[in-house]
Backbone bond lengths (Angstrom), bond angles and torsions (degrees), N, CA, C in turn:
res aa  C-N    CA-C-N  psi(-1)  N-CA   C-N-CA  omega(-1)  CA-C   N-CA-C  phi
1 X - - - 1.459 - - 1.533 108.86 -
2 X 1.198 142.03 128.42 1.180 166.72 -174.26 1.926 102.99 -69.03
3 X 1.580 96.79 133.43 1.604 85.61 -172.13 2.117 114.32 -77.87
4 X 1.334 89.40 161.72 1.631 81.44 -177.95 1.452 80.53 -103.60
5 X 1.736 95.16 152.21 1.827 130.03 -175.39 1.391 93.61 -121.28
6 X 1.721 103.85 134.69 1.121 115.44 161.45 2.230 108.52 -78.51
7 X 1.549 96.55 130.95 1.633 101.11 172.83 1.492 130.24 -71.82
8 X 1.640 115.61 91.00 1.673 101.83 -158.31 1.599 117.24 -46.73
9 X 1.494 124.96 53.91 1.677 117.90 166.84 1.173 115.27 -67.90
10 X 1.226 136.55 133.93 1.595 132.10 151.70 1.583 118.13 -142.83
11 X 1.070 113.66 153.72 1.306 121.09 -159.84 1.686 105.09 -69.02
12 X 1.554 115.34 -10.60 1.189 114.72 -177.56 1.331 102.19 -82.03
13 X 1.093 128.05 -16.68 1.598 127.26 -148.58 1.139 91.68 -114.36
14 X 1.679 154.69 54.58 1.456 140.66 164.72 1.271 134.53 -5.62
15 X 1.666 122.65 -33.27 1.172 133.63 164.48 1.510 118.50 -71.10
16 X 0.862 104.87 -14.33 2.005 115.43 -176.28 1.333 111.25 -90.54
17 X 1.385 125.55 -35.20 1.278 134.67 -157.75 1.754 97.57 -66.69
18 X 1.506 95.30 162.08 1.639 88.29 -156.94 1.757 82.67 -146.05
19 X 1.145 109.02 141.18 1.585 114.57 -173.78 1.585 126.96 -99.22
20 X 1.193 102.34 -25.33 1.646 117.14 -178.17 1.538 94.79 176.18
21 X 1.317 102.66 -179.05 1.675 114.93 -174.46 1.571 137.03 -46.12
22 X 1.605 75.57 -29.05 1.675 72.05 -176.08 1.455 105.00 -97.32
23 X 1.203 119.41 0.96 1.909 111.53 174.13 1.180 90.76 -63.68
24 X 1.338 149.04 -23.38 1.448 138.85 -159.81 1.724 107.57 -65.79
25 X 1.676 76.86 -38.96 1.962 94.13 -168.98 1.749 100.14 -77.08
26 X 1.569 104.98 162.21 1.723 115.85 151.39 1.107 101.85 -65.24
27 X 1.711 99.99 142.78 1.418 132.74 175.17 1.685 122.19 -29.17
28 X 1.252 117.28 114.99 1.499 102.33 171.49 1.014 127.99 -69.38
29 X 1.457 112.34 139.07 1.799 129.59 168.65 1.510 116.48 -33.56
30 X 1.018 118.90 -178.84 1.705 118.63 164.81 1.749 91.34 -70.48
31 X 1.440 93.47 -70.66 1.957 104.93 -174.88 1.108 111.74 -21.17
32 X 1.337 126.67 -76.77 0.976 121.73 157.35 1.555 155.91 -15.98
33 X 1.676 120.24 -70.72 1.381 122.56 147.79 1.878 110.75 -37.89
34 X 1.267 106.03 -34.62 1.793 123.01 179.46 1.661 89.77 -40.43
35 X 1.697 113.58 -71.29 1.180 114.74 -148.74 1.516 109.93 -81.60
36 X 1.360 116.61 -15.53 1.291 101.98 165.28 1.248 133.00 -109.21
37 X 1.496 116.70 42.70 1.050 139.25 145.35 1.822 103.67 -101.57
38 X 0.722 111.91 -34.65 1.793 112.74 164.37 1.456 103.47 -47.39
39 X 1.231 113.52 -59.98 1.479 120.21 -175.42 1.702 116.24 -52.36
40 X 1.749 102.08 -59.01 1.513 105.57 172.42 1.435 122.92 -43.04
41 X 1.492 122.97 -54.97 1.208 137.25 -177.85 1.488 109.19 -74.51
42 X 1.511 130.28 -23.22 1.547 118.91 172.43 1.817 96.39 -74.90
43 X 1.184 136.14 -41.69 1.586 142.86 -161.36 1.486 92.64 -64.30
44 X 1.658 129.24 -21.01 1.558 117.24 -166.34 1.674 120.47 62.94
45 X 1.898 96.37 46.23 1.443 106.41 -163.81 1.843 84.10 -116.06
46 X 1.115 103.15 171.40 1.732 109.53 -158.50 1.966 83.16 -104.48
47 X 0.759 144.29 121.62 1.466 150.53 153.65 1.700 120.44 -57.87
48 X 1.622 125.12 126.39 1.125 109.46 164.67 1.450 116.19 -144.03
49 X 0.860 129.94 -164.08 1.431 122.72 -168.87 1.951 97.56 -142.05
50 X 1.528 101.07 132.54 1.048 108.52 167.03 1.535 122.79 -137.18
51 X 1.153 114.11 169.37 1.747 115.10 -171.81 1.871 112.89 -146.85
52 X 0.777 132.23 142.25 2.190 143.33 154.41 1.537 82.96 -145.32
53 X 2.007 69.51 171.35 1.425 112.67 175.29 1.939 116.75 -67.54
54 X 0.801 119.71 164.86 1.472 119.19 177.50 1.466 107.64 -62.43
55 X 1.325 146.31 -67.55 1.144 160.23 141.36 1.455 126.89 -12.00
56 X 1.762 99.12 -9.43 1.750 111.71 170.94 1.467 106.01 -128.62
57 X 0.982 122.24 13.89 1.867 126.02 -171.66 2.017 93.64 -65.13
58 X 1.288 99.33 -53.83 1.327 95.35 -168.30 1.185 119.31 -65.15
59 X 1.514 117.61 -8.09 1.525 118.54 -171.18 2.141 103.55 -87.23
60 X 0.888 123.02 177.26 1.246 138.38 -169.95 1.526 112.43 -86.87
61 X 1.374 107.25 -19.62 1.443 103.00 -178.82 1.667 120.22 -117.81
62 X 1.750 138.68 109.71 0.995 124.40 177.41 1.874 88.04 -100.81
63 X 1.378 72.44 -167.21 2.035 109.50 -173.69 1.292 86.36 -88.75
64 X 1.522 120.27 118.01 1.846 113.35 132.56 1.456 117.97 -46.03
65 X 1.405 103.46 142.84 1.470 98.79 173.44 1.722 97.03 -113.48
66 X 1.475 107.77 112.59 1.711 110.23 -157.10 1.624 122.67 60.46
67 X 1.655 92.92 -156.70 1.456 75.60 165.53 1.443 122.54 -112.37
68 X 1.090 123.93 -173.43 2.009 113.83 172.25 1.486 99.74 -61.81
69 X 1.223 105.61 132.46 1.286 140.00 149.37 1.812 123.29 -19.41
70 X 1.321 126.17 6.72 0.958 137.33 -134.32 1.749 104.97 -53.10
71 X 1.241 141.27 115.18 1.614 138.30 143.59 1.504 80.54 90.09
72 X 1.441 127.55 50.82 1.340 138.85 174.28 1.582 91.15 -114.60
73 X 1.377 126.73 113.01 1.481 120.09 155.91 1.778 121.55 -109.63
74 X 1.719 122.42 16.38 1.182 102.10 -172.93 1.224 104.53 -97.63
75 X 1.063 117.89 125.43 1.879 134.42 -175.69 1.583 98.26 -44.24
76 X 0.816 111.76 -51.54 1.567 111.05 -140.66 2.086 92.47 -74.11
77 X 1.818 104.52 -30.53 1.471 95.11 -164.78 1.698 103.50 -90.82
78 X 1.487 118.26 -21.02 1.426 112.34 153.01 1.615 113.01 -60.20
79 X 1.091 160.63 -38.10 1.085 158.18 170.23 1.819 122.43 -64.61
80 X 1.397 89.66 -26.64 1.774 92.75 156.16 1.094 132.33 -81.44
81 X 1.182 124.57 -15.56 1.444 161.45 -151.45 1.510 81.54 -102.16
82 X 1.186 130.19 -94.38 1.442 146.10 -171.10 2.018 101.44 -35.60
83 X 0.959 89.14 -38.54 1.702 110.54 178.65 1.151 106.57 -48.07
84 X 1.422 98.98 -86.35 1.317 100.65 173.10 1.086 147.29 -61.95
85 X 1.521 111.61 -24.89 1.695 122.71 152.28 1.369 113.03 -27.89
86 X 1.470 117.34 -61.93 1.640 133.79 174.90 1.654 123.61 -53.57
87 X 1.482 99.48 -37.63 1.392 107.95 165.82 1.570 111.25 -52.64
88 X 1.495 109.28 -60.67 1.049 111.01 -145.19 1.754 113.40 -93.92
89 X 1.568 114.17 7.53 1.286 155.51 -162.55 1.293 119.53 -126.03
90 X 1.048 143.17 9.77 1.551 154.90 -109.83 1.887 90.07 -90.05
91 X 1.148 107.85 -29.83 1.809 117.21 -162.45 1.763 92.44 -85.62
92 X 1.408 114.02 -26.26 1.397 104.72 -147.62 1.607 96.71 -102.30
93 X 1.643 108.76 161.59 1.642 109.96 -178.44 2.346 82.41 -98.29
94 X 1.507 93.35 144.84 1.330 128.79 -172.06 1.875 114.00 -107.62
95 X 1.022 127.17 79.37 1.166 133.13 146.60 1.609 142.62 -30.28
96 X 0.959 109.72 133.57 1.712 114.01 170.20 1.434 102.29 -110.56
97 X 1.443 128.87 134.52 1.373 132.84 169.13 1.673 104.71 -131.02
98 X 1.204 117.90 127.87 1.407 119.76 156.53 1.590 116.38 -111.11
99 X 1.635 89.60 137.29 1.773 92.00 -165.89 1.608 84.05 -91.79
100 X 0.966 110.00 176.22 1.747 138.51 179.34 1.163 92.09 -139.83
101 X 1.958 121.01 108.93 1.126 114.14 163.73 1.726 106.92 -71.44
102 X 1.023 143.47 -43.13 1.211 155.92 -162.91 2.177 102.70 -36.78
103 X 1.721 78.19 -78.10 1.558 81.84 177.49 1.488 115.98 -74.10
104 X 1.411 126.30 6.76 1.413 122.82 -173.21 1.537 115.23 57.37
105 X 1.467 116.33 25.21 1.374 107.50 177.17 1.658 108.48 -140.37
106 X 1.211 116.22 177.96 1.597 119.26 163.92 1.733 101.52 -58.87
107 X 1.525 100.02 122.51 1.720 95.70 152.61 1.349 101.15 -91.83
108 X 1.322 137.50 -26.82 1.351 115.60 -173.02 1.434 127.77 -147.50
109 X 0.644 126.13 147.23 2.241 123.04 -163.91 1.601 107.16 -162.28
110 X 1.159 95.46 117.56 1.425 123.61 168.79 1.421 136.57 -156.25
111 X 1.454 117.68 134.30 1.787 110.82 -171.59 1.339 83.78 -76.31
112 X 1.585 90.01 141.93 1.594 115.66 155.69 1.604 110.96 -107.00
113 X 0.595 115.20 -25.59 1.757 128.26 178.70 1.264 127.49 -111.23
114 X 1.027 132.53 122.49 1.416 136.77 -146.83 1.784 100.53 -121.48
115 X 1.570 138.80 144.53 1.344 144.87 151.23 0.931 104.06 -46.50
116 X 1.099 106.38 124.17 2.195 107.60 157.26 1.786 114.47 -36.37
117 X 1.225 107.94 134.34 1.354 89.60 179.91 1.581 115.69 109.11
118 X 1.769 109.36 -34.00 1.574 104.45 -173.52 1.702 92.06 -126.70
119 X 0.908 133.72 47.07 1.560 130.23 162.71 1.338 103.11 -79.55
């Protein structure tokens, strides 16, 4: 069995802080972020886009960017959406959330967009 490593994150260190699973991973591709918005919209999950400052990621509350996307499935106009969030946000890390009306919760959350500075 392979040893488990503690991940040096700490809240002192802003660059370390890690948001959900995939901060663990290297940065996603376009293709990529592509397919998991493929994924959100095949599950019949509502898509939305969210955004904060670097210095508030860890806290509980970002900015909607509009509102969710609700029974929106064309990839390409959720992904402009997300686009432009980033455009127009340039300082802030940019989120994908899919709601699951079913279970009443997020099925899915991940930054797609990263602050200058924390890639």
């Amino acid at each position: 069995m392979s040893e488990i490593l503690d991940y040096p994150s700490r809240l002192t260190d802003k660059h370390s802080r890690k948001f959900e699973t995939f901060s663990y991973l290297p940065r996603m591709t376009a293709e990529q972020i592509r397919r998991q918005v493929e994924y959100i919209v095949s599950r019949g999950w509502n898509p939305a886009i969210e955004h904060t400052e670097p210095d508030e990621a860890s806290g509980a509350y970002w900015y909607m960017w509009k509102l969710p996307m609700f029974g929106e499935t064309d990839v390409d106009k959720i992904l402009s959406e997300a686009q432009l969030c980033h455009n127009q946000n340039q300082a802030h890390h940019v989120r994908l959330v899919g709601y699951d009306n079913y279970r009443q919760s997020q099925g899915a959350s991940m930054v797609i967009y990263r602050a200058p500075g924390f890639e």
